[in-house]
N, C-alpha and C positions, 0 to 999 in steps of 0.2 A: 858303698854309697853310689847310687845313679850318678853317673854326669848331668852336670849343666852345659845349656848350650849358651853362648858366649855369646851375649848383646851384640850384635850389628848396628852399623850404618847402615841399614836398610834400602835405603834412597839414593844412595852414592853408591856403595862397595862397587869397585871393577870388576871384582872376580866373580861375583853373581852374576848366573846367568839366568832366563827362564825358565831353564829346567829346573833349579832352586832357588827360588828368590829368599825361602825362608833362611837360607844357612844352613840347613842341617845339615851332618856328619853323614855322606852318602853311603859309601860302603858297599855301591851298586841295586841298592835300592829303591832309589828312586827313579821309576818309572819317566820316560821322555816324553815331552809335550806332544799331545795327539791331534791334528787338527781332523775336523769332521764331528759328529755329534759322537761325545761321550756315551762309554754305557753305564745307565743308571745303575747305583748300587747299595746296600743299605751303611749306614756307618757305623762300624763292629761296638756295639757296645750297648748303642740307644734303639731301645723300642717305638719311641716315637717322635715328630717331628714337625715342629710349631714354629711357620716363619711369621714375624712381625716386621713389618714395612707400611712405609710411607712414601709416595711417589713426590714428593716434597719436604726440604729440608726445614727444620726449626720448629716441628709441631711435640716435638718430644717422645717421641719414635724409640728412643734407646731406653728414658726412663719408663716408660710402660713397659717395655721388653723385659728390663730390667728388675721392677715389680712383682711380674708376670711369673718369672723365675722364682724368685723369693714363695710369691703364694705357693707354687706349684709346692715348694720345699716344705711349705708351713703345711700344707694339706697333705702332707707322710709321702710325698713319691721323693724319689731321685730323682735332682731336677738339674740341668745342667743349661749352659747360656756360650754361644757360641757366637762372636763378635766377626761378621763378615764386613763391618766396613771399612776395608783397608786404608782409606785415604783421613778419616778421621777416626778411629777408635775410640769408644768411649767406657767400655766395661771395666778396663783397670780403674778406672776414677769412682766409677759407679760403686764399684764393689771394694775400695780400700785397697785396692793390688799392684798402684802402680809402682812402689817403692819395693817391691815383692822380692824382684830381681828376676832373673829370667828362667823358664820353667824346667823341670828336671827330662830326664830321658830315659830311656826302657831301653834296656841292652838290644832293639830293635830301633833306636835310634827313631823313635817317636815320642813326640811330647806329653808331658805328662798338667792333665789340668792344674788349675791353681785355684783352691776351694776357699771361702769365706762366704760364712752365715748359712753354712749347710748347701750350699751352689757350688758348683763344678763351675770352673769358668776359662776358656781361652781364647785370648786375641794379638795381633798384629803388634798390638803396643807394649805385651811382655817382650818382645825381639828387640825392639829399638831400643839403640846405646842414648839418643836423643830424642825426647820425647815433643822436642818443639821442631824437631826436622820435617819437615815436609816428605811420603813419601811418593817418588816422580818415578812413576812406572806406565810403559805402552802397554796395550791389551795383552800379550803372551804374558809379560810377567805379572799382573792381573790372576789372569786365569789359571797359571799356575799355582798364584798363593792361596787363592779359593780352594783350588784341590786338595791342595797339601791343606790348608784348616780342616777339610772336609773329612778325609782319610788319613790323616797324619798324627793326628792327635789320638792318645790311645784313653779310651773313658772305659774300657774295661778292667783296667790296672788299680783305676780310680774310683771301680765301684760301678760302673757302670750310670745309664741313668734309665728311668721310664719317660722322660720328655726333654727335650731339647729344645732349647728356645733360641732360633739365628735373629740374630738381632741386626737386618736385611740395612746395605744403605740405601739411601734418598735414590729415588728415580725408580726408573723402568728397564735397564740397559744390562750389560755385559752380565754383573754379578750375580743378582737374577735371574736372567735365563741361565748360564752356568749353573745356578744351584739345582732349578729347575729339572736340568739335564742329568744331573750328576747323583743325584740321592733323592728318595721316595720322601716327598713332605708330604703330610699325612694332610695339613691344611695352612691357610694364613689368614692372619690379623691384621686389618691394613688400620691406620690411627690418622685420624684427620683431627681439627680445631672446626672452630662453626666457620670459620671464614669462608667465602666464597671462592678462594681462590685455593683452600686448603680442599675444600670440598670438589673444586672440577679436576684438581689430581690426585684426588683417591678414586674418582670414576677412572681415570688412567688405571691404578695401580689394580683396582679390579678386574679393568678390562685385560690386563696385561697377566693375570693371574687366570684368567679365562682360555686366554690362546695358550700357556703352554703347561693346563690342566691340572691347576693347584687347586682345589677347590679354597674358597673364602669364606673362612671360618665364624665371621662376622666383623664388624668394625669400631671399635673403639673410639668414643667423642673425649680429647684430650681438651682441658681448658673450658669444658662449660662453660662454666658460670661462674662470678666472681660473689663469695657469700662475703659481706661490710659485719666483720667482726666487731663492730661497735652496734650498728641498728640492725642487722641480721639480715638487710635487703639482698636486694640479689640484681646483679648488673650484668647483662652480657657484653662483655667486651670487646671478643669478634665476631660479634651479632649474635643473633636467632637459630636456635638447633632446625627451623623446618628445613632448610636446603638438608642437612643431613640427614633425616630424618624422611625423605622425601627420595636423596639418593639413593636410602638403603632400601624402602618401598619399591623403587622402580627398580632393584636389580635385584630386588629379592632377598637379600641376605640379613642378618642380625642386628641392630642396634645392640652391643653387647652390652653397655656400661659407657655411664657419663661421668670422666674424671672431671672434678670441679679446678678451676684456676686458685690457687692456694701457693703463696709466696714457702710455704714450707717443703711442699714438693721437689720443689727446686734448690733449696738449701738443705734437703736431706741428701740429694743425691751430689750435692757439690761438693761436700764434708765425707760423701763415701760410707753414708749408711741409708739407703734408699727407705719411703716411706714405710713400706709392710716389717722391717726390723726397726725403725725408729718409733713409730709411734701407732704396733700394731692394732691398737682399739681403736685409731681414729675413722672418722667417717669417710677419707680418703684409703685407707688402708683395706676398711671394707668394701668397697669397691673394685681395690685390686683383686681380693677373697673371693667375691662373688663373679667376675668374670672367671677367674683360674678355675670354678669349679664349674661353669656353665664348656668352658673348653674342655677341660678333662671328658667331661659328657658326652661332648659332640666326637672325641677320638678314642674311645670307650676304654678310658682310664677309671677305674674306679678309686674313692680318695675316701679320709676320714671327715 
């Protein structure tokens, strides 16, 4: 039987240092923090590479990532979701994993993903012994835990995948360019809300995917419109699509798909069965469907 590797304190532990923040069993394998630009490299296992972000916290950033994943899985690829936001993780919850326990190991002393509903999944919050702990890390141990998610995890053992989906945190900063640096994204997904203020930092998150040459696969309108399940009307609640609609004219890129504001969205994913397995025929679900096959297209995946 593989070992498990053995919950941390994350946040605390003494004996962690940057060179491993994740804990693993080194063995002299773990490569020492490099300062200077990384060299880019592919990540052994997956063919291709789908970052979703949001230059802005609270637009639902992780549950479209999370979706996204799902569809890819429903449309026959091997689809896998890889949780780079260290300081809040959200995939164990998304995907039913957080009580999981913590992930297995490959006599190479790399982690083994943790699969539910046909998705490969790993993040930061299978490690923690406490999952309300805050983790307090300065940039080196940062950017080392990125590496090691990046290359440490083995999705070849696991089957590999055709698409990987990094479910990028909030902002512009470290993580980001790091990932940028570190492994070929094939493109990104940036997810804004109609808000005005969602909308001038996803022109951020563009412009920022511009300078270190991701191209932007299109963007994502989360929270439309709100349909009144009694009279059918329809209300926008943080405003009018033109500002988005308007952003994505002026920079050129895709209106991919408009997630509507739906109180079940967000109870699917709190319960830990995200909308495209809860209630795959709904009108929300199709829309996850229909951007995953418009991405597949644009990184020339072919799907069922």
């Amino acid at each position: 039987m593989r070992p498990l590797i053995q919950r941390r304190l994350i946040h605390a532990a003494p004996a962690l240092r940057h060179e491993n923040p994740l804990g693993l069993p080194t063995k002299g394998n773990i490569p020492r923090f490099q300062r200077g630009l990384p060299q880019k490299r592919p990540i052994q296992g997956v063919s291709h590479i789908i970052a979703v972000s949001s230059a802005k916290g609270g637009v639902g950033k992780s549950t479209i990532a999370a979706n996204l994943a799902l569809a890819f899985a429903r449309l026959g690829l091997r689809a896998g979701i890889l949780d780079t936001d260290i300081f809040g993780p959200s995939i164990p919850t998304l995907f039913d994993l957080a009580a999981a326990g913590p992930p297995r190991l490959t006599p190479h002393n790399q982690l083994l993903p943790l699969t539910n509903y046909g998705v490969k999944t790993m993040s930061l919050g299978y490690l923690a012994a406490d999952e309300a702990a805050p983790v307090v890390w300065r940039g080196p141990m940062l950017l080392k835990a990125v590496q090691q998610l990046l290359h440490e995890v083995d999705w070849r053992a696991a089957g590999g995948a055709d698409v990987l989906v990094l479910d990028l945190p909030p902002g512009t900063g470290d993580v980001q360019l790091s990932i940028a640096q570190q492994v070929p994204v094939d493109g990104a997904v940036v997810v804004s809300t109609p808000h005005v203020l969602a909308v001038k930092d996803a022109v951020k998150g563009v412009g920022m995917f511009a300078k270190v040459g991701v191209p932007v696969l299109g963007l994502v309108q989360n929270m439309a419109v709100f349909r009144c399940p009694a009279c059918g009307g329809e209300t926008a609640v943080f405003g009018g699509s033109e500002g988005v609609r308007r952003m994505c004219e002026e920079h050129g890129i895709e209106l991919l798909g408009d997630v509507p504001l739906h109180p079940n969205i967000g109870e699917d994913g709190s319960r830990g069965k995200p909308t495209v397995v809860a209630e795959p025929e709904s009108e929300r679900a199709r829309v996850f469907m229909d951007v995953a096959r418009k991405l597949a297209a644009k990184v020339g995946l072919e799907v069922s």
